[in-house]
C-alpha positions in Angstrom: 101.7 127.6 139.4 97.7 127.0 140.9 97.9 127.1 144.6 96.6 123.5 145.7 92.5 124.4 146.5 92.1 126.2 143.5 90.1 125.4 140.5 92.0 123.9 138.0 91.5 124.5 134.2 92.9 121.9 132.4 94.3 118.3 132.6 98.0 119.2 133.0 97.0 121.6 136.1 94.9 118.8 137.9 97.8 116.5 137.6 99.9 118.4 138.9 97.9 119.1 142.4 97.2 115.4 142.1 101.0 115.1 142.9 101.7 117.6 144.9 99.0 116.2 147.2 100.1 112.7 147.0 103.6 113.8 148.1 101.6 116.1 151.1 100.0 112.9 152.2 103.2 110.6 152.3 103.9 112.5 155.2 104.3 111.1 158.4 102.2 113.2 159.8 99.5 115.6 158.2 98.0 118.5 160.0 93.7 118.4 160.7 93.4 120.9 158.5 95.5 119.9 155.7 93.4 116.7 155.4 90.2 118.9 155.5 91.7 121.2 152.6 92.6 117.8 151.0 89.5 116.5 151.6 87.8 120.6 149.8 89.8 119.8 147.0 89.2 115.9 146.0 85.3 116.8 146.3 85.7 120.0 144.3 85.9 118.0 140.8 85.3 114.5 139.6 88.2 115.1 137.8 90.9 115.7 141.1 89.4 112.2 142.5 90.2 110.4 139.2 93.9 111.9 138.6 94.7 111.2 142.4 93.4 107.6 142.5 95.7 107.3 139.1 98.3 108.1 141.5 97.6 106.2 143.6 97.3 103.4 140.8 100.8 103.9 140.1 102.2 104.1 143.7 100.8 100.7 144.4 102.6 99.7 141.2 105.9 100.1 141.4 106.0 96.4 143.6 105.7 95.5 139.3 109.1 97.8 138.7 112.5 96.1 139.8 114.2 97.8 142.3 117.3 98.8 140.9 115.0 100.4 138.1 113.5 102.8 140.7 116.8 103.2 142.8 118.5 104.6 139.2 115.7 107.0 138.3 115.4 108.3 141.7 118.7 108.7 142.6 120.1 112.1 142.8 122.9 112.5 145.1 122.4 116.5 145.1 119.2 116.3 147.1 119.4 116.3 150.9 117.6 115.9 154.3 116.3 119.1 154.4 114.6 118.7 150.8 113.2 115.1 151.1 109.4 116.7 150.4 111.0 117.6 146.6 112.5 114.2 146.9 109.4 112.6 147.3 108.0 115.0 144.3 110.7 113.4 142.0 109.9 109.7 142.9 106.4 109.9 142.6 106.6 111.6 138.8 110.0 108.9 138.4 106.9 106.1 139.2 104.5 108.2 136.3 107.2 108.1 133.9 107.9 104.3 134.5 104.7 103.1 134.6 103.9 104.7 131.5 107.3 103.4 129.4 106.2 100.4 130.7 102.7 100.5 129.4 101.4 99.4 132.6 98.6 102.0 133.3 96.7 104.0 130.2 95.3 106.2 132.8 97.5 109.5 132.2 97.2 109.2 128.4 94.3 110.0 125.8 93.1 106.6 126.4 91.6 106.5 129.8 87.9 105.3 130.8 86.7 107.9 132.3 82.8 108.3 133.7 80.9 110.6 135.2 77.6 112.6 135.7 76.7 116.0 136.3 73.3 118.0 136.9 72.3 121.2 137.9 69.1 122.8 139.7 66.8 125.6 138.7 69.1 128.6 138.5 72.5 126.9 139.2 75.0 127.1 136.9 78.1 124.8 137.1 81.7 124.4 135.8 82.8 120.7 134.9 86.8 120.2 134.1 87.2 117.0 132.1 90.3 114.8 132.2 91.0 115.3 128.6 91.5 119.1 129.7 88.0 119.8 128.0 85.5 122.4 129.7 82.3 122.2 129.9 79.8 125.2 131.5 76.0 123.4 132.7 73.2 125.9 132.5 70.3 125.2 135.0 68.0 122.5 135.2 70.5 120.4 133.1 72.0 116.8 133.1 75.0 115.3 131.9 76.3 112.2 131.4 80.2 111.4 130.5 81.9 108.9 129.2 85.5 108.3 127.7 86.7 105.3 126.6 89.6 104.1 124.2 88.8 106.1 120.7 86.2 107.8 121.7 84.2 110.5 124.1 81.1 111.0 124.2 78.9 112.9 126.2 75.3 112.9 126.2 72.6 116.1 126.8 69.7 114.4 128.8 68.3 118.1 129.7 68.9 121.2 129.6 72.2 123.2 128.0 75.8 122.5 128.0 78.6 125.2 126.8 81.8 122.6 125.6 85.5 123.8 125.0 87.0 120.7 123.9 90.3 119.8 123.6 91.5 118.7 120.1 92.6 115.3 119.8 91.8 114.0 116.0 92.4 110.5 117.0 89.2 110.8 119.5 86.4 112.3 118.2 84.0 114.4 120.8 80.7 113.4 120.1 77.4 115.1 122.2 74.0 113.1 121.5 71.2 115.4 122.7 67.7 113.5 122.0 67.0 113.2 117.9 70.8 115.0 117.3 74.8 114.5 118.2 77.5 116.3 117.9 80.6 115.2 116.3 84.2 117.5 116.8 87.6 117.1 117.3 88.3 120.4 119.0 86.0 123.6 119.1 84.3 125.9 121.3 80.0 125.0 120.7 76.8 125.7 123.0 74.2 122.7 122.8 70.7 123.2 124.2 68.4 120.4 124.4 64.3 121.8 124.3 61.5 119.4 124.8 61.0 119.4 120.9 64.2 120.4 119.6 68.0 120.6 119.7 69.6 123.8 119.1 73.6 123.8 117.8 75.5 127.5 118.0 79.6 127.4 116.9 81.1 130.1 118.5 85.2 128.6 117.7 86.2 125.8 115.3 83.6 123.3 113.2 81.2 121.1 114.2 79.2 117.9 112.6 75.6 118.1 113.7 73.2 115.0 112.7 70.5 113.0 113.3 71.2 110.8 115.9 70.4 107.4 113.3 71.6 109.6 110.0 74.1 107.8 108.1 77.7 109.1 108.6 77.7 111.1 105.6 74.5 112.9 106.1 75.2 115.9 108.5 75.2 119.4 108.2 78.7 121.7 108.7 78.4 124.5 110.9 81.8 126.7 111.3 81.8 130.0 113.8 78.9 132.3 114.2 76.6 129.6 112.7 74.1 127.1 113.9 71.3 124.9 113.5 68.4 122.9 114.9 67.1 119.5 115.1 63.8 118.4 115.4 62.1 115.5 117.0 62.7 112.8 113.8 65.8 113.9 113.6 66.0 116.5 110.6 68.9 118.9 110.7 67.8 122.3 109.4 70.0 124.2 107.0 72.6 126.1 108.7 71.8 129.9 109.6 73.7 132.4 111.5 73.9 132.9 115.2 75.1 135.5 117.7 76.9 132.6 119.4 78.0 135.5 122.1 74.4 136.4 122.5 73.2 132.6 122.8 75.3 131.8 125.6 75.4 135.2 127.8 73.4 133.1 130.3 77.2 132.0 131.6 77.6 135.4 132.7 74.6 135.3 133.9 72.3 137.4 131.8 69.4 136.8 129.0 70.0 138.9 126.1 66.9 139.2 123.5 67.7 140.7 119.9 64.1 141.7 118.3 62.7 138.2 120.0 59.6 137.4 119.7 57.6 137.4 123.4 57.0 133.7 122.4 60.4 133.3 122.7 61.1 135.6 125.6 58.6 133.6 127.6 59.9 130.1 126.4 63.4 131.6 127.6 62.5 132.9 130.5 60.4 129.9 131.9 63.9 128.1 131.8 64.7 130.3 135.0 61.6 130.0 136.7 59.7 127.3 138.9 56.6 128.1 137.4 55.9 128.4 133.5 55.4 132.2 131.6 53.1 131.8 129.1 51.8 134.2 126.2 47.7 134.5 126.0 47.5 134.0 122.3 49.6 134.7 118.8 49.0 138.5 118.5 50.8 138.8 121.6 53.1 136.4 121.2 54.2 138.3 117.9 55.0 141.2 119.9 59.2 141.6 119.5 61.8 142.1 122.4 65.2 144.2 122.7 67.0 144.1 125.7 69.2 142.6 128.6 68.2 141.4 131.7 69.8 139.4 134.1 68.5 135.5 134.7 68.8 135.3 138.4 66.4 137.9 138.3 62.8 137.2 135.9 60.8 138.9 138.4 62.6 142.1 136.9 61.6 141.8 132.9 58.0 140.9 134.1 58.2 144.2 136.1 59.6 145.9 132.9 57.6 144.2 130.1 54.1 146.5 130.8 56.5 149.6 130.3 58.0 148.7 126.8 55.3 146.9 125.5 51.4 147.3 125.8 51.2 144.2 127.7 50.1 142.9 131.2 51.1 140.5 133.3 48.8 137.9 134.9 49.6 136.1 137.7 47.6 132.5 137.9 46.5 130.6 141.4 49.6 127.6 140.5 52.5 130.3 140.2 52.4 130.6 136.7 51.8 134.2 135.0 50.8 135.4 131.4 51.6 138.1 129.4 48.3 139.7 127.9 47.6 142.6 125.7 46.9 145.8 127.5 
């Protein structure tokens, strides 16, 4: 089982720290630093906060449940003195299991609200758990919005790029709107990267639905593994092609990997990582192609490297910016 302070990877796991905390807490008396590690582990995910105040939800609740109810569902006549911590345990899932027979909360099933918001800064890169047991990996400089409701979840892309493993549940659709596209799926494994012209779709697991954000509902195009698309600024889905998904989302490990890129690209890559923009001088050099693997913490590195696998130069300009130039 995940040791309380951990990361947890799925909804099932976060529950269950959720209640081993509660039960923690309904001690007389808790130790400094178990409140502090409490405290760690409630900020350490949007998700921890909302399963425990779900708990909480249904503590308060049980006023709702007659008495004899709880007395005959926690009764066990096996359990003694020494063990009242596990007893504890078994009330507060007896209290989950009533409240939901008695369809007083919806909180613990596929039909929770559920909102949130999520960013990252200029070279961060950040690991979201959803309640739904959904994943979701934020490249830098991104922003995300979350919202579940009954029927539906959707997300939206404001900036940046967004890895999502999401669960399948084919009564609640997963739907990512990224400026002029969304993103429609059930269950799959997907990168989405939002450009200041374009969104950019790569499958790596399952099928996706990717459409213009006002296209009718039967006008999308179908990607399935190692395939993916784009969608420009009015909303036109290009035909699907196909990707190195792996290759497209390396920068969760950390690296950028460039398969005969062109520099254009490179330096429209690369300027994702940086403060200031990289820039090519003109279309002969930005034709120039690129094969290699460097890491993204590190862009000072490939502009070290570039003069010694290309004949190019790189130019460093009075705002921070720099340009690569023929040679």
């Amino acid at each position: 089982m995940t040791q309380i302070g951990e990361c947890a990877c799925g909804q099932a796991t976060v529950r269950d720290e959720a209640a081993q905390w509660f039960v923690r807490l309904q001690e007389p008396a808790i130790a400094v630093e178990e409140r502090q590690r409490f405290d760690a582990w409630l900020a350490q995910h949007d998700a921890h906060r909302h399963e425990f105040q779900l708990l909480q939800n249904l503590w308060a609740a049980t006023d709702l449940v007659p008495r004899a109810r709880l007395q005959v569902l926690c009764a066990d006549p096996a359990v003694t003195r020494k063990r009242r911590p596990l007893l504890r345990y078994a009330v507060a899932a007896s209290v989950l299991a009533v409240a939901l027979g008695l369809g007083l909360f919806s909180g613990l099933n596929h039909s929770s609200a559920y909102t949130a918001e999520f960013s990252t800064a200029l070279g961060e890169r950040r690991h979201v758990a959803l309640p739904d047991g959904s994943q979701v990996d934020l490249n830098g400089r991104s922003h995300l919005l979350v919202r579940y409701e009954q029927g539906q979840r959707r997300v939206e892309l404001r900036e940046g790029e967004a890895m999502f493993s999401v669960e399948h549940d084919s009564s609640r659709p997963f739907v990512v709107a990224a400026g002029p596209g969304k993103v429609t799926v059930t269950g799959t494994r997907f990168d989405v990267r939002r450009d200041a012209v374009q969104t950019r779709v790569a499958v790596e697991q399952g099928t996706v639905k990717v459409q213009g954000r006002e296209a009718a509902d039967n006008d999308f195009v179908s990607l399935s593994a190692g395939l993916g698309t784009s969608v420009d600024a009015r909303g036109q889905v290009a035909t699907a092609y196909a990707v190195d998904a792996q290759a497209l989302t390396a920068w969760r490990s950390g690296k950028l990997v460039f398969n005969n890129a062109s520099l254009s690209e490179v330096a429209a890559e690369v300027s994702r990582y940086r403060a200031q923009p990289l820039r090519v001088a003109n279309e002969a050099v930005g034709r120039l192609r690129l094969t290699s693997v460097f890491q993204a913490d590190d862009t000072d590195a490939l502009l070290k490297a570039l003069p010694s696998i290309l004949p190019v130069a790189v130019k460093a300009h009075a705002d921070g910016s720099q340009e690569i130039i023929a040679r």
